[in-house]
N, C-alpha and C positions, 0 to 999 in steps of 0.2 A: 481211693482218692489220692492215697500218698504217691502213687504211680506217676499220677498225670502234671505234679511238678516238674519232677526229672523231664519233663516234655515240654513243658513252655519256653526255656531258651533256645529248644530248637524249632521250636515257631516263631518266636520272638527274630531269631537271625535271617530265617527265610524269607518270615513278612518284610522284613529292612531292606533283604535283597531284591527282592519281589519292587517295591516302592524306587528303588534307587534305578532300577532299569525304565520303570515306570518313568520317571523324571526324567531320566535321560534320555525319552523314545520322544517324548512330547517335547525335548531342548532340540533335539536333531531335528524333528519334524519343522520347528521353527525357523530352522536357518534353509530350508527350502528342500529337504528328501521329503519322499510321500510315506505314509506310517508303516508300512508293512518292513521298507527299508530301513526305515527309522530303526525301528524296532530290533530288526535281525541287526543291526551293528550297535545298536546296543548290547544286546544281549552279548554277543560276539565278542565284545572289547571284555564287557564283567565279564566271562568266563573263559577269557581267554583262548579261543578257540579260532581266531584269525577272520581274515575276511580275504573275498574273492580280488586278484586287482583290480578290476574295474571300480570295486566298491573302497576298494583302500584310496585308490585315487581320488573319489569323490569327498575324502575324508579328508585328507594331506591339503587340499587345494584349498583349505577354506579354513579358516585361523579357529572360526568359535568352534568348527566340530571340532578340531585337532585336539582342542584342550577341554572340551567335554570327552573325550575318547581318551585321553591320557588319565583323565580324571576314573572313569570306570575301569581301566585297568589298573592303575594303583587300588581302588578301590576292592574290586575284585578278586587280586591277590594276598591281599588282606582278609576278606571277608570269606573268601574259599578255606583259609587254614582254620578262621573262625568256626565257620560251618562245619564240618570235619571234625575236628575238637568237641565242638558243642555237642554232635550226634555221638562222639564215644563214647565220652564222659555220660551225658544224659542216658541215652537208653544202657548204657551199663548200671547204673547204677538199680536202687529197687530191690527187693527179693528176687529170689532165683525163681525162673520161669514166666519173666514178665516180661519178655524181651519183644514178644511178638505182639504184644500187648501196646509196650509203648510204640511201637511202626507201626499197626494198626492206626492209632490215635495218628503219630502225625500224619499218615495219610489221610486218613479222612479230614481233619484241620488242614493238610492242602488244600483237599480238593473245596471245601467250603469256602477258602481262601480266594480260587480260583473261580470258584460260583460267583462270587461278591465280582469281584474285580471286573470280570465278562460280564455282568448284570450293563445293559444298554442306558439305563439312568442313574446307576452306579460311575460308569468309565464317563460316559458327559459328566458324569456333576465334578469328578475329579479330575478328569481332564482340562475342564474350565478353570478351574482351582489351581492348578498346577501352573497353568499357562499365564495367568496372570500373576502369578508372583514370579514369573519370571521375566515377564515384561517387564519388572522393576528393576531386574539386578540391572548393574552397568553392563555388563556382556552380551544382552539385547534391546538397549536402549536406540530403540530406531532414529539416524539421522534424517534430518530434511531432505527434502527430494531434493535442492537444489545444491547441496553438500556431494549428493550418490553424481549427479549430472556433472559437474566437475573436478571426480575425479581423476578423468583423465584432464592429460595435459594442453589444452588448446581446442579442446572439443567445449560446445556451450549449445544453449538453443538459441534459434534468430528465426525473422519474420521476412518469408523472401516474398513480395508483390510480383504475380506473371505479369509483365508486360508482351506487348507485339513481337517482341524481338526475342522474342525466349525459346531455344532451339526445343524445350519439351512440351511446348503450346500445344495442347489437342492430342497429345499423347498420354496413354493412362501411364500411370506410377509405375508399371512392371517394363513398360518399353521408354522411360526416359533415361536422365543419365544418370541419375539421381544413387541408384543402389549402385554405379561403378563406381559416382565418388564415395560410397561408405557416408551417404545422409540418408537417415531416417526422417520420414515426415509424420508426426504425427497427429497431425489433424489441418483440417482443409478449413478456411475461412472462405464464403462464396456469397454475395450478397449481404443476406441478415441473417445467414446461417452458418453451423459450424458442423461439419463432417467430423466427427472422431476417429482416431484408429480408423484412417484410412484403408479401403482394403487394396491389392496390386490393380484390379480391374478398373478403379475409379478414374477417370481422367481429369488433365490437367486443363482450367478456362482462362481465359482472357480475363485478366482481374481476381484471379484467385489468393489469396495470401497462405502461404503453407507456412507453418509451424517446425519446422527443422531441426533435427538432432544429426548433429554431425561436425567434423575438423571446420573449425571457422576461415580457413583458408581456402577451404572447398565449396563451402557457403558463399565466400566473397568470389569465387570465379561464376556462380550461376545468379548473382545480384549484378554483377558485371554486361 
């Protein structure tokens, strides 16, 4: 039994590392990559082993990864020398001939590690876990949609009414002029109905009121 101390700090650093990637796959997932990418740039950043450019780019262009990714690599750096350290000292130590004894143990406490983890109502229940305590920090605090819609400068939403005179009258969304000036419509007002996410084949009626995203100078030339 006195073996199997010398082996808990090196499970103790791995399970840390394990959980810290953990976090950080599900903080990147948040800011809009899909998990598998998530994941390999997390991993990537803790272990320092770099990323392809295409995936660095996705990473530079967007402030929260930047500084969740700087954050695992400090981290990382850190906890590699930790790691490292922790396995020399640990399985060094013991009587002589129990070397393979203690690597025995932590692999199997890996893989057991790695059983729990990949358990399908294990990763949901932590996952969920995760995800909301981090919807709390300030670093994902979601602004109002109407915050995200004006941050560009002179771009807003408006309500343009088709009248007779309207050059896109009877034209669907994909042949009017709509996407040359850079407006988005989205959604159609027609009666006592309302079109969502319009698709490009829908056309445009006599009396229709569309819902516009786009430069309000461009809005004001087809209200014109």
């Amino acid at each position: 039994m006195g073996n199997v101390i010398y082996v808990i700090p090196v499970i103790l650093v791995i399970a840390i590392s394990v959980f810290v990637v953990k976090i950080a796959t599900i903080a990147l997932k948040m800011t809009g990559l899909d998990e598998k990418r998530a994941y390999f740039q997390a991993l990537s950043a803790f272990t320092g082993t770099g990323f392809t450019t295409r995936d660095s780019e996705l990473v530079l262009q967007d402030d929260i990864r930047r500084k969740i990714v700087i954050i695992l690599m400090i981290l990382g750096n850190a906890g590699f020398i930790t790691v490292i350290t922790t396995i020399v000292i640990s399985l060094g130590k013991g009587k002589e001939g129990t070397l393979f004894l203690n690597v025995g143990l932590v692999l199997l406490l890996i893989f057991i590690l790695y059983k729990i983890l990949t358990h399908k109502g294990i990763k949901k229940f932590l996952n969920d876990k995760i995800e909301a305590r981090l919807e709390k920090r300030p670093l994902f605090q979601k602004r109002p949609i109407e915050e995200v819609i004006r941050i560009a400068k002179n771009y807003g939403i408006a309500e343009v009414t088709i009248k007779e005179n309207c050059q896109d009258l009877n034209k669907t969304l994909s042949e009017s002029t709509l996407r040359d000036m850079d407006i988005l419509v989205l959604a159609i007002e027609r009666e006592n109905a309302v079109i969502p996410t319009p698709k490009a084949r829908d056309r445009i009626k006599l009396g229709d009121t569309l819902i516009c995203y786009g430069k309000f100078s461009s809005i004001e030339k087809i209200i014109e």
